[in-house]
C-alpha positions in Angstrom: -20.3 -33.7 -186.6 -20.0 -36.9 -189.2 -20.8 -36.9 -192.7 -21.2 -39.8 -193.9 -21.8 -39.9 -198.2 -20.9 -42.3 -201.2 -18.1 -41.0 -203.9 -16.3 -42.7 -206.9 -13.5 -40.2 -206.7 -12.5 -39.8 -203.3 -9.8 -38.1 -203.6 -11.2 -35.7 -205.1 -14.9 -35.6 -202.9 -11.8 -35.2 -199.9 -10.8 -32.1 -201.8 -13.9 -30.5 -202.8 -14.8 -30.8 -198.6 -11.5 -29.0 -198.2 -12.0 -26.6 -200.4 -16.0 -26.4 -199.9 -15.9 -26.2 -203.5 -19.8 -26.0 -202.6 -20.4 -23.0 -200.1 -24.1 -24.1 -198.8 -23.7 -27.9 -198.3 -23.9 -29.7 -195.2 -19.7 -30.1 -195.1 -19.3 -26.9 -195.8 -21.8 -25.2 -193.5 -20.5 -27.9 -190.0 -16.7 -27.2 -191.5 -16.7 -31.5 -191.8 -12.9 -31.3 -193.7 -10.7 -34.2 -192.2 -11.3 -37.8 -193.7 -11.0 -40.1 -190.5 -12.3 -43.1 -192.1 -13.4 -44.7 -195.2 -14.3 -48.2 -196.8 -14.1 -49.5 -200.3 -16.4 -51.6 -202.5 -16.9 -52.9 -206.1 -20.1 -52.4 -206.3 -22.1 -48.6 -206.0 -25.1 -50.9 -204.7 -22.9 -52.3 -201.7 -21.6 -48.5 -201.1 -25.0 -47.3 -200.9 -25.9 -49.6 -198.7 -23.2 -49.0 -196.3 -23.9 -45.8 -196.4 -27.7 -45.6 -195.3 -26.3 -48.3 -192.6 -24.0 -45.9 -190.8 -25.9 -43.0 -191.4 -28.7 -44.8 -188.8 -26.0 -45.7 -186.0 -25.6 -43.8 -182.8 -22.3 -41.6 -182.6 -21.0 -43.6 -180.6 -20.6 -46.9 -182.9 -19.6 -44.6 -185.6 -17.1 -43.3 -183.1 -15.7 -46.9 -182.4 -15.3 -47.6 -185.7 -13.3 -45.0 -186.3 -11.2 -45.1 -183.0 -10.5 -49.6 -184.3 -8.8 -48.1 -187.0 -7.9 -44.5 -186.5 -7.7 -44.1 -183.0 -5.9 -40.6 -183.5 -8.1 -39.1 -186.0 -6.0 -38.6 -188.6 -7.0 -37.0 -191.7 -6.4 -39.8 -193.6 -6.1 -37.7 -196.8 -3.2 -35.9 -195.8 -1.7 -39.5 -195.7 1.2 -39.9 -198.7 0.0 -43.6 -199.0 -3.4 -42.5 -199.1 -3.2 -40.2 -202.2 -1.3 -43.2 -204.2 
């Protein structure tokens, strides 16, 4: 399962998955824990947009766009370099 969502904080949005700080959501209830890929933008309008973009691609252009750039499927916010 993907989730794909817009944060200003996201090291902390990364946590709050972790943690499912909320019990009912939709991250919480398909266990969607392990950051495997993100993008960043200067503008919230840009974000948003990107966001209802890759929410209407198949799984398996989300999946290649992962694999280009994390083709282990790390949890990128277990990353040292990721949390500086």
């Amino acid at each position: 399962m993907f989730y794909v969502g817009v944060t200003s904080d996201l090291i902390n949005r990364a946590e709050e998955h972790k943690s499912k700080k909320y019990p009912h959501s939709f991250t919480a209830k398909y266990n969607c824990n392990k950051l495997v890929y993100f993008e960043f933008f200067t503008r919230i309008e840009e974000a948003i947009s990107r966001e209802k973009q890759l929410k209407n691609w198949e799984r398996s252009w989300k999946e290649a766009l992962i694999n280009k750039v994390n083709p282990f499927w790390k949890d990128l916010s277990m990353d040292p370099f990721f949390i500086d």
